[in-house]
N, C-alpha and C positions, 0 to 999 in steps of 0.2 A: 234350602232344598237342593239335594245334589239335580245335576241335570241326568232329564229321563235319561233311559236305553235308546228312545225313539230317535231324538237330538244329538246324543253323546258322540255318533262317529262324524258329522255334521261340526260340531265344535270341537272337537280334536280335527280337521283337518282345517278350519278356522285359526285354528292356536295353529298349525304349524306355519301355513301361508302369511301371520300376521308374523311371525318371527323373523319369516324373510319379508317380510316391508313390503309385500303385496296385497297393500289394505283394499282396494278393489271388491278381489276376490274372497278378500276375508268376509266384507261386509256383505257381499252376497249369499256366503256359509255360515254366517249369523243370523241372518235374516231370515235363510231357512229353517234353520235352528228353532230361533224363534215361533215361525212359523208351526213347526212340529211337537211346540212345548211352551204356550204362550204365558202358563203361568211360573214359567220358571226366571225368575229374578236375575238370577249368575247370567245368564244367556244375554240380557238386557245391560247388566253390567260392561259385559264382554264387548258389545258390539257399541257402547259408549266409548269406550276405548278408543276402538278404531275409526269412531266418528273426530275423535280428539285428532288424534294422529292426522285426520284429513282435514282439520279443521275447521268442521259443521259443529260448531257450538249450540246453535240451536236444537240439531237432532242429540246430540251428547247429552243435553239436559232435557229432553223427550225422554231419553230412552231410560234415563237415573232416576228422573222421576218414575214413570212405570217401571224400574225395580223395587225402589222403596211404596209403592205402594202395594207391591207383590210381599215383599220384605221388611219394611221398615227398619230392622234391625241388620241389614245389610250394611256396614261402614263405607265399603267401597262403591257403593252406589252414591255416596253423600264424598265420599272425595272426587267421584268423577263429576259430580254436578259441582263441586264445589271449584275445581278446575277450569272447566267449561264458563259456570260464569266472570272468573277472574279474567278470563283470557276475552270476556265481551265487555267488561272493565264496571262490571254489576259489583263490585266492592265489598256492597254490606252483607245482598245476597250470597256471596260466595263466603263470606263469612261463619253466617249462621250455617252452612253446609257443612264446613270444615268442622266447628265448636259440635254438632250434629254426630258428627262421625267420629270426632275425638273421644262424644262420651261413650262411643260402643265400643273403641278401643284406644284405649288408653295407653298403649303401650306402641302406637305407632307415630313415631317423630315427626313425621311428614305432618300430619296434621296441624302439630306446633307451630312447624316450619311454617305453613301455609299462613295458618291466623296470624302468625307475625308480618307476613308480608300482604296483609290486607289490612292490618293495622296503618301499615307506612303507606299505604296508597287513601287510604280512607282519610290520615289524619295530614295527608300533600294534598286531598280536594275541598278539604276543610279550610285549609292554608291559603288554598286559590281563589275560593270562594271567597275567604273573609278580604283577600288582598283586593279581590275585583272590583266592588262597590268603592272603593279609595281610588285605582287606577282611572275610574270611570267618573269617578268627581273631577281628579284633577284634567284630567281629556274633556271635558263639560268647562271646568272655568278656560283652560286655553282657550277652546272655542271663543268663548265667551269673551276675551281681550282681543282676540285677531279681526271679531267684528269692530270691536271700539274704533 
């Protein structure tokens, strides 16, 4: 769904403040935005963004999830959640976001990119994991001599 008439000068001047790195202001013209066009998904997308940029990962995946339930078929609502939760180090979740968004578009690398780099952190907590229960024996029998 394009964004209304009602919102559209709202988000155009959103896009322009967010291009100079005055996320602030942006997120206040988004919000308005928002405000003026609540069913509009891109809006919500937009303003994930600049939650990213500010690094509110929690409202970032507020706001992507209420895109895709505006959209579901929005891609970029599932690469911004899928961002978002990489970046709070949710692994598997930001996974299935990315594989999510891949299959709407299939023609964007980044996705690839992404799922590979949740592979290596997935399959380094797996690593950790399995190495912890051994690290925590051997620190158990030490203990366990230094009473002798």
């Amino acid at each position: 769904m394009p964004i209304p008439p009602e919102a559209a000068d709202l988000a155009n001047e959103a896009n322009s403040v967010f291009v100079d790195e005055d996320y602030e202001t942006a997120l206040e013209l988004y919000t308005q935005a928002v405000a003026a066009a609540p069913a509009c998904a891109d809006l919500y997308v937009a303003r994930a963004q600049v939650h990213l940029k500010k690094e509110d990962f929690t409202s970032a995946i507020a706001d992507a999830n209420k895109a895709i339930e505006l959209d579901a078929s929005n891609s970029k609502a599932y690469f911004r959640k899928g961002v978002a939760c990489f970046s709070m180090e949710e692994y598997t979740t930001a996974k299935t976001a990315f594989e999510k968004g891949r299959e709407l578009d299939e023609k964007n690398a980044q996705f690839k990119t992404w799922i590979r780099k949740c592979n290596a952190e997935i399959d380094e907590e797996m690593a950790s994991e399995a190495a912890a229960p051994a690290a925590t024996a051997k620190i158990g029998r030490a203990s366990c001599r230094e009473r002798v």
